[in-house]
C-alpha positions as CSV (number, residue, x, y, z in Angstrom):
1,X,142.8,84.5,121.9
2,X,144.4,87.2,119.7
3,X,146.9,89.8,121.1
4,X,147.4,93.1,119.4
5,X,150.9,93.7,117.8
6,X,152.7,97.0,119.1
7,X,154.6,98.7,116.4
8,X,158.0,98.7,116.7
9,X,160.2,102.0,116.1
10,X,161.5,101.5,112.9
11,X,157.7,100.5,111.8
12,X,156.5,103.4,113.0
13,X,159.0,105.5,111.4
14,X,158.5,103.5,108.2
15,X,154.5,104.7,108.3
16,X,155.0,108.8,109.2
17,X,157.7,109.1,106.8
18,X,155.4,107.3,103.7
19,X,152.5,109.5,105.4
20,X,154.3,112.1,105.1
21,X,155.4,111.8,101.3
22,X,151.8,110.7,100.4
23,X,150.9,114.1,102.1
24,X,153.5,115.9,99.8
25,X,152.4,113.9,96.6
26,X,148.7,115.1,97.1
27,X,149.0,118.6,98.4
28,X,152.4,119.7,97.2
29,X,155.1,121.6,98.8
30,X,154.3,121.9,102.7
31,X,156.1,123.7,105.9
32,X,157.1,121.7,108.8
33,X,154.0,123.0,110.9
34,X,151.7,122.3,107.9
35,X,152.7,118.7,108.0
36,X,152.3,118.8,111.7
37,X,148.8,119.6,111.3
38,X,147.8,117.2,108.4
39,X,149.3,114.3,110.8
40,X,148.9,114.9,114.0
41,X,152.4,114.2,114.6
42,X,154.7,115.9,117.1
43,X,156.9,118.6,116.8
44,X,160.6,116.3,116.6
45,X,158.7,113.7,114.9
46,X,158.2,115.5,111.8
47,X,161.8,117.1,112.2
48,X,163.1,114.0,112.4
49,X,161.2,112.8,109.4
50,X,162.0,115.4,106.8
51,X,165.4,114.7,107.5
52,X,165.4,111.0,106.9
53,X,163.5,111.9,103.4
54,X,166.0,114.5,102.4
55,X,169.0,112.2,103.1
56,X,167.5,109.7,101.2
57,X,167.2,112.2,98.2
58,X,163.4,112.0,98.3
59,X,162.6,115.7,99.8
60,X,164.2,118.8,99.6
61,X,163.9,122.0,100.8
62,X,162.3,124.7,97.7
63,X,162.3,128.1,99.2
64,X,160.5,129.8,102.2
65,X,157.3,131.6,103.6
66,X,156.3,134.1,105.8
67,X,154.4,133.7,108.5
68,X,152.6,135.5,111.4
69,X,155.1,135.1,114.0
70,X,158.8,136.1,115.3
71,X,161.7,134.6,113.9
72,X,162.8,132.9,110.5
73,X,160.8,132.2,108.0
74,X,159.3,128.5,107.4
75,X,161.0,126.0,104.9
76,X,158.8,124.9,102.5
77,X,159.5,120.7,101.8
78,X,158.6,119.2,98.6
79,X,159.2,115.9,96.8
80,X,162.3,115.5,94.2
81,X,160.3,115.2,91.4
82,X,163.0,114.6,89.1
83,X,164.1,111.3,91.9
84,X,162.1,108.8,89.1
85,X,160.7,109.4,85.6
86,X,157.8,107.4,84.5
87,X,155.4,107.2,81.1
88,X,152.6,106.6,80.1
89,X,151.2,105.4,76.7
90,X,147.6,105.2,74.7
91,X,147.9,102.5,72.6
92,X,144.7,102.7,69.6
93,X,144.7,101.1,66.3
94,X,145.2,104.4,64.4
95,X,147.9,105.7,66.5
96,X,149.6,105.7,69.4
97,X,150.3,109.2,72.1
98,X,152.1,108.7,75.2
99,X,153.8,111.4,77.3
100,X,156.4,111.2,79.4
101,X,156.3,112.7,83.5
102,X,158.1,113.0,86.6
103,X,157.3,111.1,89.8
104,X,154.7,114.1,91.1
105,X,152.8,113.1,87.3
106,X,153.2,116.1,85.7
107,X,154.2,115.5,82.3
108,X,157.1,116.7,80.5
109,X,157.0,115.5,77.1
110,X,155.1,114.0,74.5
111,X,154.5,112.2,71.0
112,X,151.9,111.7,69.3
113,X,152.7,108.6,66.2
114,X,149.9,107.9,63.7
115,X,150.2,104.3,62.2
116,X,149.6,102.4,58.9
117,X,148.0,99.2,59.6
118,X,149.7,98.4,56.2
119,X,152.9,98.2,57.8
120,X,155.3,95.7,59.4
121,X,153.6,94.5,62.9
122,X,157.2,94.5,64.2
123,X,158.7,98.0,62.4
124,X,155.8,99.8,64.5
125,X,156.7,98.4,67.0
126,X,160.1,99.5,67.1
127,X,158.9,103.0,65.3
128,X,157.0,103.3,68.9
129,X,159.8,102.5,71.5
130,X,162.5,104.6,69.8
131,X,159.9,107.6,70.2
132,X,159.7,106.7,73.6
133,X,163.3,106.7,74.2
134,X,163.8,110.3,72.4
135,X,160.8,111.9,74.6
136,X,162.5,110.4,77.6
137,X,165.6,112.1,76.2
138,X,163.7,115.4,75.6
139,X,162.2,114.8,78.9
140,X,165.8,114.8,80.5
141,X,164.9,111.4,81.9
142,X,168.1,109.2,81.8
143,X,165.7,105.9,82.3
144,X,161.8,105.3,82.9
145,X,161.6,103.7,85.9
146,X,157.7,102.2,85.1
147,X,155.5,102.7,82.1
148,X,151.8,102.1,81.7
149,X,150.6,100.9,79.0
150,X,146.8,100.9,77.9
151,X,145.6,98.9,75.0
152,X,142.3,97.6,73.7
153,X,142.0,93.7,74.3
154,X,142.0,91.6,77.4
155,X,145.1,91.9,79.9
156,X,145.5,88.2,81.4
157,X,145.7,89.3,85.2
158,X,147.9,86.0,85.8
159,X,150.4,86.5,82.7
160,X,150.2,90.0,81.8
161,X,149.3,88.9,78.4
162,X,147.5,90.9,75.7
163,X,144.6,88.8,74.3
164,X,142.6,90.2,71.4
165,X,138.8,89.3,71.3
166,X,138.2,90.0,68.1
167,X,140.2,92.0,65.1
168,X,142.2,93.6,66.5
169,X,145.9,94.9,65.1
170,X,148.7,92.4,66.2
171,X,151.1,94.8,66.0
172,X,149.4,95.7,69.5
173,X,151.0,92.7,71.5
174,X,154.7,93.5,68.8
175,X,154.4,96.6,71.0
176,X,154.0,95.6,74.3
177,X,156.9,92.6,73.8
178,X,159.1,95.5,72.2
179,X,158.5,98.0,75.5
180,X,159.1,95.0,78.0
181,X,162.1,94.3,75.9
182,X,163.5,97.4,75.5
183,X,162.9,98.8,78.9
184,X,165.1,97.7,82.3
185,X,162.3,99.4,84.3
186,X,158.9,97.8,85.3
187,X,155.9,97.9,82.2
188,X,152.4,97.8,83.4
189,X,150.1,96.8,80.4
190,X,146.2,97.4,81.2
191,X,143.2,97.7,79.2
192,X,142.4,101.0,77.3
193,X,138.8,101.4,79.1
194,X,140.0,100.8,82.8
195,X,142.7,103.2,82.7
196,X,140.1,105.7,81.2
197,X,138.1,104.7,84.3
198,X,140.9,104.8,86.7
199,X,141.1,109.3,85.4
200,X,137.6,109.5,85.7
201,X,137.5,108.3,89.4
202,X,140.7,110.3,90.3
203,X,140.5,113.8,88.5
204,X,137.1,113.2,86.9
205,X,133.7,113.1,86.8
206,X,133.5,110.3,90.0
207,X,136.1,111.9,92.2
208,X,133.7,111.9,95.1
209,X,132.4,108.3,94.1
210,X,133.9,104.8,94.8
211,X,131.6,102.7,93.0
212,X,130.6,103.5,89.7
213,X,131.0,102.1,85.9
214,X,132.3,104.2,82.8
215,X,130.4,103.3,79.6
216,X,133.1,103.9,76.7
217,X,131.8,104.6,73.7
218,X,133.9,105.2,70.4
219,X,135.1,103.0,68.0
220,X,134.1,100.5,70.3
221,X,132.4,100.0,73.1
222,X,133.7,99.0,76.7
223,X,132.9,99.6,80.2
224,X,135.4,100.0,83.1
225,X,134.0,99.1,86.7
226,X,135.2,100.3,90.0
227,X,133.9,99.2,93.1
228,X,134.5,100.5,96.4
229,X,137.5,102.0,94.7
230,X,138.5,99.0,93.3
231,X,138.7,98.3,89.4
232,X,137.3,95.1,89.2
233,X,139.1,93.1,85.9
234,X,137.0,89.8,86.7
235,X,138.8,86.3,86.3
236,X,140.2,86.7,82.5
237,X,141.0,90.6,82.5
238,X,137.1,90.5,80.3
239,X,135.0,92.2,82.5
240,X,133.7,95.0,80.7
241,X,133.8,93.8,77.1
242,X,130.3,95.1,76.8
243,X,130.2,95.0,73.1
244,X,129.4,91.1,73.2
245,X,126.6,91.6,75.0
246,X,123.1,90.7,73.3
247,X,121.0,93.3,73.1
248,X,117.9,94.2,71.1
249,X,117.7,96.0,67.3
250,X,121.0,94.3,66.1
251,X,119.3,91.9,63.9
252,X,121.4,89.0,65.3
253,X,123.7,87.4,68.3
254,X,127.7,88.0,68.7
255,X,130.0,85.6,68.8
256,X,132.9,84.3,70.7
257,X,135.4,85.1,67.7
258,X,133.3,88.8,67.0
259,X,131.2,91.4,68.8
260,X,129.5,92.0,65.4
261,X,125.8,91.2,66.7
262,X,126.1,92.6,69.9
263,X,126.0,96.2,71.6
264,X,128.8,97.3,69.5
265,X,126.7,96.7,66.6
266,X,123.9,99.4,68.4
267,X,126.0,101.8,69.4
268,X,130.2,101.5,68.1
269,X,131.2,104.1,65.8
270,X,130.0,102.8,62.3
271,X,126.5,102.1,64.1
272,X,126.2,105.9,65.5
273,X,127.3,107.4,61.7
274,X,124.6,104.7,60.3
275,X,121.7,106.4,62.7
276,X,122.9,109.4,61.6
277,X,122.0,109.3,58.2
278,X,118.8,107.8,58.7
279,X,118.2,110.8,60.4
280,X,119.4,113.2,57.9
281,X,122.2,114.3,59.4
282,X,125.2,114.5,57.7
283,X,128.4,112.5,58.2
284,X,132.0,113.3,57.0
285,X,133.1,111.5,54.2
286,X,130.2,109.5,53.5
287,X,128.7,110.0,49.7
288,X,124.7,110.5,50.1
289,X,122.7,107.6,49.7
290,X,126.0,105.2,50.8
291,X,126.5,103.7,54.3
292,X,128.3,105.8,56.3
293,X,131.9,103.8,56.1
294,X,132.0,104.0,52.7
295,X,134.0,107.2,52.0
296,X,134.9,110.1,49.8
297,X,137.9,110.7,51.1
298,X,139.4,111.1,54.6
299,X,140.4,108.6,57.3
300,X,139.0,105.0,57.1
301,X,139.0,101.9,59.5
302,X,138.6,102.0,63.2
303,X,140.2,105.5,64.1
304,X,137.9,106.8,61.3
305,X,134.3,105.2,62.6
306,X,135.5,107.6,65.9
307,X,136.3,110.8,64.3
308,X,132.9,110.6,62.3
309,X,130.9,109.7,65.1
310,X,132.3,112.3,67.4
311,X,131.9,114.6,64.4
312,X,128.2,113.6,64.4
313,X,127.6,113.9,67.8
314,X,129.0,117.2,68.3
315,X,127.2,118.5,65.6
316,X,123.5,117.0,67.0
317,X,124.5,118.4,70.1
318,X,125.0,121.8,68.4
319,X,121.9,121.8,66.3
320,X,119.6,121.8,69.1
321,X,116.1,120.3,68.3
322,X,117.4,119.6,64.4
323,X,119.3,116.9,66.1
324,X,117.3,115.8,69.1
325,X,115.1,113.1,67.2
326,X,118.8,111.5,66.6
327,X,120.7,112.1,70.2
328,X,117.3,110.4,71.4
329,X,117.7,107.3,69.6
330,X,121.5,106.9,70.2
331,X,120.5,107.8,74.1
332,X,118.2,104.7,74.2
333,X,119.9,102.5,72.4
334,X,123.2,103.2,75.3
335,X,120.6,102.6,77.5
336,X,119.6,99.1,76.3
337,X,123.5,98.0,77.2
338,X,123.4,100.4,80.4
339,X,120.4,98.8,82.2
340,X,121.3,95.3,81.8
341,X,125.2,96.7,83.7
342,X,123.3,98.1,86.5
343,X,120.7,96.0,87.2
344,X,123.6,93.5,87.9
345,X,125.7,95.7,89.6
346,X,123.6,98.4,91.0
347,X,126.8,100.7,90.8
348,X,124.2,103.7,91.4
349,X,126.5,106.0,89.1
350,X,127.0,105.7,84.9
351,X,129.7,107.8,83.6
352,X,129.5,108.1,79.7
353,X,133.0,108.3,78.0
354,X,135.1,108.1,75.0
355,X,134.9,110.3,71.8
356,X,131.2,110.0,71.9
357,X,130.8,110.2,75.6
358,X,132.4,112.9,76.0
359,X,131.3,115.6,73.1
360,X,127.7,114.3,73.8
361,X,128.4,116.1,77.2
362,X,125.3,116.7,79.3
363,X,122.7,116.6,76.3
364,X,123.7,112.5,76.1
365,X,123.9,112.3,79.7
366,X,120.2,113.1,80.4
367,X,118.8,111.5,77.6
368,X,120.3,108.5,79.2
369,X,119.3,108.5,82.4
370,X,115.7,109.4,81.1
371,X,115.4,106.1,79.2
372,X,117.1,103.9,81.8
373,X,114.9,105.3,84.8
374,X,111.9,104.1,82.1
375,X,113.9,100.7,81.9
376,X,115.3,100.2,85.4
377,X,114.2,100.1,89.3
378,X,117.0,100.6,90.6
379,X,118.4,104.6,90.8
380,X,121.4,105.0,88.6
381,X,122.7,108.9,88.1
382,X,124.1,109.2,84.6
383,X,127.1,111.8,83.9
384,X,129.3,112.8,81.0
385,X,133.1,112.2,81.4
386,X,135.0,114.9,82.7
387,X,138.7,113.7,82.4
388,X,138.8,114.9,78.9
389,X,140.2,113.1,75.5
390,X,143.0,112.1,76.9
391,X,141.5,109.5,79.6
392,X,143.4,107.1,78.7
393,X,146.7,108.7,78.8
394,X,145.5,110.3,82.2
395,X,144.6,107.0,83.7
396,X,148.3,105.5,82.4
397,X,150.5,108.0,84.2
398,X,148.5,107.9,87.2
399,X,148.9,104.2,87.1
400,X,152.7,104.2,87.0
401,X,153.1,107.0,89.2
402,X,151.5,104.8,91.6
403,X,154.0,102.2,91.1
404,X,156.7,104.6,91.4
405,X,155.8,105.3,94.7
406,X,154.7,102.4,96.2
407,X,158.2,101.0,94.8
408,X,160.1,104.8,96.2
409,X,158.1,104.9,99.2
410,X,157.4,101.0,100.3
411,X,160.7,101.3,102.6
412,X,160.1,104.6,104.3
């Protein structure tokens, strides 16, 4: 036989007060009676509470307002934004952007570094850390109590280790091992994708959703996949390395040391600028009558593939029926990869995202859905990204700022 527990006082006190900054996280600055009514709490209780969080620097009081009654006017409570700084930082293999924000998320600077792959793994490295320690400056942030850090690759969930599964830069993991050195605060390091994943399901496209799983297409291809609010990394940090998997039109199989063969071969950025041509349509840089990497100027390499096939897209979207024969093909071919996710998962929701996602908006969206409804039993609603280009940044600072407060608010 089980008894319940009865919380004691100071448990009790612990749970209002971190109700009660959660409350002023989400909805911002709140009156005394406003709290009352989000938690149900009594009249001393919350008193009682605000004062505990302004002595322990966490609140304060940021002005006044009116209301329809005798007497003073209402304080107005808010959280010390400026009580912990945090960062976050998009790590891709032509660049890197990371901002840096205050404990509410809002950001207060940025930088935005391109890179030279022909460069010293470790002077990047270093190039990267000292602009995060003058935007922290800039940012009037004396330390960085967490950073988040997203990355293509696999994130061991036991180690924290970057693991590359295929070519990609190794000044990557110089980075991460320069940040973790560099910093006295906590670094979170988390795949690219999920973070992009983590925005859409908190100010994006799947706000109202808990189970759901973003297709990234770019470069790459990824997926991220939440369920019941949960991102699920599976057992190696892998799940979601969708370009590996087999799919039809690819003219052979991937392998374990290269997705070459697999979906990213369908539908990664070189693929998309490919099926462009044969359809006529141009692609920037790329000399008529050559593949589509081989260029007359202009970006090459990874961070290129993305820029021309968001060019592409954008511009098939914008040509109406000159470009439908081509958004239909690419729209199939997404589904191909798309149908064998949900007829696993059944996540009932497919968000489409990354440079190609995103500018291929609705039009890519419904194309989608239309060829996997032809493929699939099961219903899956298909939706364009909504948290913008900068997903991945999104998703970082949201990350740490949840780490700030759990850390900040775990002993209220």
């Amino acid at each position: 036989m089980t008894t319940a527990r009865t919380a004691t006082p100071s448990t009790a006190r612990a749970i209002n007060d971190r109700l009660a900054l959660e409350l002023l996280l989400s909805h911002g600055p709140l009156t005394a009676t406003e709290l009352r009514a989000l938690t149900g709490l009594s009249r001393p209780t919350v008193s009682d509470l605000l004062e505990r969080l302004q002595h322990a620097g966490l609140v304060h009081i940021v002005g006044q307002r009116g209301e329809q009654r005798r007497g003073p006017n209402a304080r107005v409570y808010a959280l010390r934004a400026d009580r912990a700084h945090l960062a976050g930082i998009d790590v891709r293999t032509g660049g890197v952007t990371l901002t840096v924000a205050d404990l509410t998320g809002r950001s207060l600077a940025t930088a935005a570094l391109p890179v030279d792959p022909l460069d010293p793994p470790a002077d990047l490295a270093e190039r990267v850390l000292r602009a995060l320690l003058e935007t922290a400056r800039e940012a009037g942030a004396r330390d960085l109590h967490t950073v988040a850090v997203g990355a293509p690759g696999l994130v061991d969930p036991a180690t924290g280790a970057l693991n590359s599964t295929w070519s990609l830069p190794r000044w990557h993991a110089e980075l991460v091992a320069a940040v973790r050195g560099g910093l006295t605060g906590e670094v979170i390091l988390e795949n690219e994708v999920n973070l992009a994943g983590i925005a859409e399901h908190r100010i994006g496209a799947t706000a109202a959703r808990d189970t759901f799983v973003l297709l990234w297409l770019g470069h790459g291809t990824g997926a991220a996949v939440m369920l019941d609010g949960r991102l699920h990394r599976g057992f190696s940090g892998g799940t979601g390395e969708i370009g590996f998997l087999p799919v039809p039109g690819t003219g052979g199989l991937p392998r374990a040391s290269g997705c070459e063969g697999g979906f990213h071969s369908l539908a990664g950025g070189a693929a998309i600028c490919e099926l462009a041509l044969a359809h006529g349509l141009p692609v920037p840089g790329a000399r008529p009558g050559t593949e589509a990497t081989a260029q007359a100027g202009g970006a090459t390499g990874p961070s290129g593939d993305a820029d021309r096939a968001e060019a592409v897209v954008l511009a098939a979207v914008a040509a109406g029926p000159a470009g439908a024969a081509f958004l239909d093909e690419l729209a199939l071919r997404v589904a191909l990869a798309a149908v064998a996710v949900c007829v696993i998962l059944d996540p009932g929701c497919l968000v489409l995202g990354g440079e190609v996602g995103r500018v291929g908006g609705g039009a890519l969206a419904e194309r989608v859905a239309v060829h996997l409804a032809a493929l699939s039993p099961l219903h899956t609603e298909v939706r364009a990204g909504t948290a913008g280009g900068g997903a991945v940044l999104s998703g970082a600072v949201l990350t740490a700022s949840d780490a700030v407060c759990r850390d900040l608010f775990g002993g209220f």
